[in-house]
N, C-alpha and C positions, 0 to 999 in steps of 0.2 A: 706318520704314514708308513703301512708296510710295504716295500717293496720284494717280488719274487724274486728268489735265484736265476731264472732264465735272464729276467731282462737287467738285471746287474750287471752278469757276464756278458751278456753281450751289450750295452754300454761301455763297459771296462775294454773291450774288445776295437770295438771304435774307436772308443776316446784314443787306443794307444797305437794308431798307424798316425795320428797326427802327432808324435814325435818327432821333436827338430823342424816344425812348422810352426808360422803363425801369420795372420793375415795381417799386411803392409802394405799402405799405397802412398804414395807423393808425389803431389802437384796433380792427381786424378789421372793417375797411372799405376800400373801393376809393378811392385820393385820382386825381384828375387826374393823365397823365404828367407825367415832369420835362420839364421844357428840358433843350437841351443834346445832347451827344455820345450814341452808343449806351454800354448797360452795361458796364460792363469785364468783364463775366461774358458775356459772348457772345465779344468779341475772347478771352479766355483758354481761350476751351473749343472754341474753332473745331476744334481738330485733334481734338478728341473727336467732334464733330458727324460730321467727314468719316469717320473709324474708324468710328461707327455706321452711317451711310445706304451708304458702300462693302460694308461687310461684309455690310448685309441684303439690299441690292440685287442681289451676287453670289451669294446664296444662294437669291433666288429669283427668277435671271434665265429662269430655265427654263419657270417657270409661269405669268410675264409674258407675255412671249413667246407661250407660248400662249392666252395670253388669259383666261388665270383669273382672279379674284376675289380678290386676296390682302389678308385682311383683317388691319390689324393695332391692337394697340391698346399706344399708350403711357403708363405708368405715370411721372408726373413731370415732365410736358411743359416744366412752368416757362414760357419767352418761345417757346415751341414751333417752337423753329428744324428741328431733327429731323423733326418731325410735319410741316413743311410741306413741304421738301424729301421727305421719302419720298413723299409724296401726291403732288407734281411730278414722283414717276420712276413713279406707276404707282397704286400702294398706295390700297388703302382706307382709308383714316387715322382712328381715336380717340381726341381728345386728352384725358388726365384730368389733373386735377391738384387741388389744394386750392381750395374757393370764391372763397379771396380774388383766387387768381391766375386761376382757368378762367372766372371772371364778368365780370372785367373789361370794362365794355362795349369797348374798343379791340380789344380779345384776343378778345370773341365777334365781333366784325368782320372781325377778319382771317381768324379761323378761318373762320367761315362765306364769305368770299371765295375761299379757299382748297379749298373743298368740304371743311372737316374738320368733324365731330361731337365736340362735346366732352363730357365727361360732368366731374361735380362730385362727388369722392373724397376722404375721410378714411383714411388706411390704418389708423389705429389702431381704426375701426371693424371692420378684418378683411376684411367682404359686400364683394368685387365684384360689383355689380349688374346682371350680364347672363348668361343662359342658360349651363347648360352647353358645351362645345366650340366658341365662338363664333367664336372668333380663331384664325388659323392663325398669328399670332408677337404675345408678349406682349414689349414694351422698356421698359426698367426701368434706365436709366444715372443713375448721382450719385445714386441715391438710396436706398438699402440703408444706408447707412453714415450718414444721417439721421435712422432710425428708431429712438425710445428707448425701445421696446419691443418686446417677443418676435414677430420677422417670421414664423415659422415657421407660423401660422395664414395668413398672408398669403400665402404661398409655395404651402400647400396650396388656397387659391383662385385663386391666379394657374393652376395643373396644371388643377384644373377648368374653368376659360372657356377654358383651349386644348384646338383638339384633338390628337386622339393623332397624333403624327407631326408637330407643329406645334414650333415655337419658340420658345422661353425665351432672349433675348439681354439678359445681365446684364453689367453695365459698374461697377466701381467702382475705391476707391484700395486698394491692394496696404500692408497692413498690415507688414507683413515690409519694405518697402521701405528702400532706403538712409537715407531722410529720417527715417525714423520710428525706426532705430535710432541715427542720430547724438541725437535728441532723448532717446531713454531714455538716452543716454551721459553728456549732460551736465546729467541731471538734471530734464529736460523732460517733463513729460505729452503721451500722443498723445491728439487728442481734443478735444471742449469745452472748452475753458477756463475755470478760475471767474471770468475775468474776462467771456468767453462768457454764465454762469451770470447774473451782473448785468445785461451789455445784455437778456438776455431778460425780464428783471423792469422795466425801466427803461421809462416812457411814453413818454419820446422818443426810443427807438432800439427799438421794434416787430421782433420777430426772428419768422418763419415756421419757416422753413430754421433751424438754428440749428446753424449746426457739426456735424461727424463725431460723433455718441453713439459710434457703435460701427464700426468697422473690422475686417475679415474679412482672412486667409489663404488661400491654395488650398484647404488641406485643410478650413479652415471651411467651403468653397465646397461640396466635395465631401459633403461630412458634411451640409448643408443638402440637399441638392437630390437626393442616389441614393435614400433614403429616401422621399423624394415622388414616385416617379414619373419621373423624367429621367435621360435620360444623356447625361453631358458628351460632348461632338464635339469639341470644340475647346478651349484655356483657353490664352492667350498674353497675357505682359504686354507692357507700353505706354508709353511717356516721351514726354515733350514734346520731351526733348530728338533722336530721333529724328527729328523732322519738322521739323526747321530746321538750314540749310545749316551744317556743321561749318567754320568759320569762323576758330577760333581754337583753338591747342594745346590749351587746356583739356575744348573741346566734343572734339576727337579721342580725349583721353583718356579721357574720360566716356563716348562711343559704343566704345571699346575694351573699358571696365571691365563696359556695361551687354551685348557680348557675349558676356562670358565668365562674367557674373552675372546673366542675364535677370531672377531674380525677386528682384531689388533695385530694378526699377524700381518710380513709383510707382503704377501705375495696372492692372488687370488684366481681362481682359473674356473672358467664356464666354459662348459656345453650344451651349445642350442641348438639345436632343430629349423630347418627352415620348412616354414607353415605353406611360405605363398611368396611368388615373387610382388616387390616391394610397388606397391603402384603411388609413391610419393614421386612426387618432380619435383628435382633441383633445379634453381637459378643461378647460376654460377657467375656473379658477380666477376668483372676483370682483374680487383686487387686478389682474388685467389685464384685462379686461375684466367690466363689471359687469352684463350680462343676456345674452349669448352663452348659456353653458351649456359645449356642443359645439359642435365641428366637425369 
């Protein structure tokens, strides 16, 4: 995948004010940043960064241009490298994310430097908390595959804050992928780890994010989201390995195998269209949520 020089730089540009930061909380509390280097979770996910803000940016270079108002809101912001480069090419920007992370007074500093709005989000509450058709694009990357409970409620809120004709750009890891079936090969679980299971219980190794629950396929993709109201435009997978110079026999062969096997890479990311708001009705059982009802 090629990426421009614009949004390189300015990626590069973002990624490097989060020097001598990294996001930290204990006991579900905001600590002080660390010292030291930026997170390794920013340098590893750069070429995700740029795949998202390239891809939305060409999509709605049209309505930029003309001056429109494009609002967007994202679901998952984490160190909100995305939310701030989009906001820098134009974009209305809403960063949501978990308390621990969207409070951070450092994080509400930069946002609000940045002109970004953040809002404070539980998804396993379900309520996005803003009017119908709010947003003309909801982004939603690495974090689908976090959620250890039934997103489908959440899907059909996300349809309702956009509006019709608006965009759903979902980004996650490609379940089907090469890596995931060498691990079922030799015995591996995809997933959580129960060794996963214990740092989340453990006090001194505080887990938010807690590993993959659940990892989706295309056709999970498809199966989630026609139902609600969307249609896929686009759905193409993604490797790291594409965006770094082929180097050596090995990388050649790997960019050979992953053109002739696209959806063995591991990462995969759609663009849908919302057709129609979702006229399905949830029953919201109490072992998943306990005073919902409906939706």
């Amino acid at each position: 995948m090629h990426f421009e020089e614009r949004y390189i730089g300015l990626i590069d540009d973002v990624l490097a004010q989060y020097e001598g930061f990294d996001l930290s909380v204990s006991q579900g509390a905001a600590e002080e940043p660390k010292a030291g280097p930026p997170s390794r979770y920013l340098a590893s996910h750069r070429h995700e960064y740029l795949r998202t803000i390239q891809d939305i940016h060409r999509h709605f270079a049209t309505d930029l241009e003309s001056g429109k108002d494009v609002k967007i809101l994202e679901i998952g912001t984490f160190f909100g490298a995305a939310s701030i480069a989009l906001s820098r090419l134009g974009f209305s920007v809403t960063a949501s994310d978990v308390p621990e992370y969207i409070e951070m007074p450092e994080q509400q500093e930069r946002f609000s430097q940045e002109g970004i709005a953040t809002h404070a989000m539980r998804l396993e509450d379900y309520i996005i908390d803003f009017p119908d058709e709010t947003f003309d694009a909801v982004v939603m990357c690495e974090v689908l595959e976090h959620l250890n409970f039934n997103p489908l409620p959440l899907v059909k809120e996300i349809n309702r804050v956009l509006r019709t004709g608006g965009l759903f750009y979902l980004a996650l890891p490609n379940m089907a992928s090469i890596y995931n079936r060498r691990r079922l090969l030799f015995g591996k679980s995809i997933g959580v780890s129960v060794e996963g299971f214990f740092d989340q219980l453990d006090p001194g190794k505080p887990e938010i994010a807690n590993g993959h629950w659940r990892e989706y396929t295309a056709q999970d993709i498809r199966n989630m989201l026609l139902p609600l109201g969307f249609r896929i435009d686009r759905h193409y997978y993604f490797s790291l390995g594409e965006c770094l110079p082929a180097t050596s026999v090995r990388k050649r062969l790997a960019r050979a195998f992953y053109a002739s096997f696209p959806q063995m890479k591991e990462n995969q990311t759609i663009l849908a269209t919302k057709k129609s708001r979702s006229g399905i009705s949830f029953s919201i059982p109490k072992t998943v949520h306990p005073t919902l009802g409906t939706l």
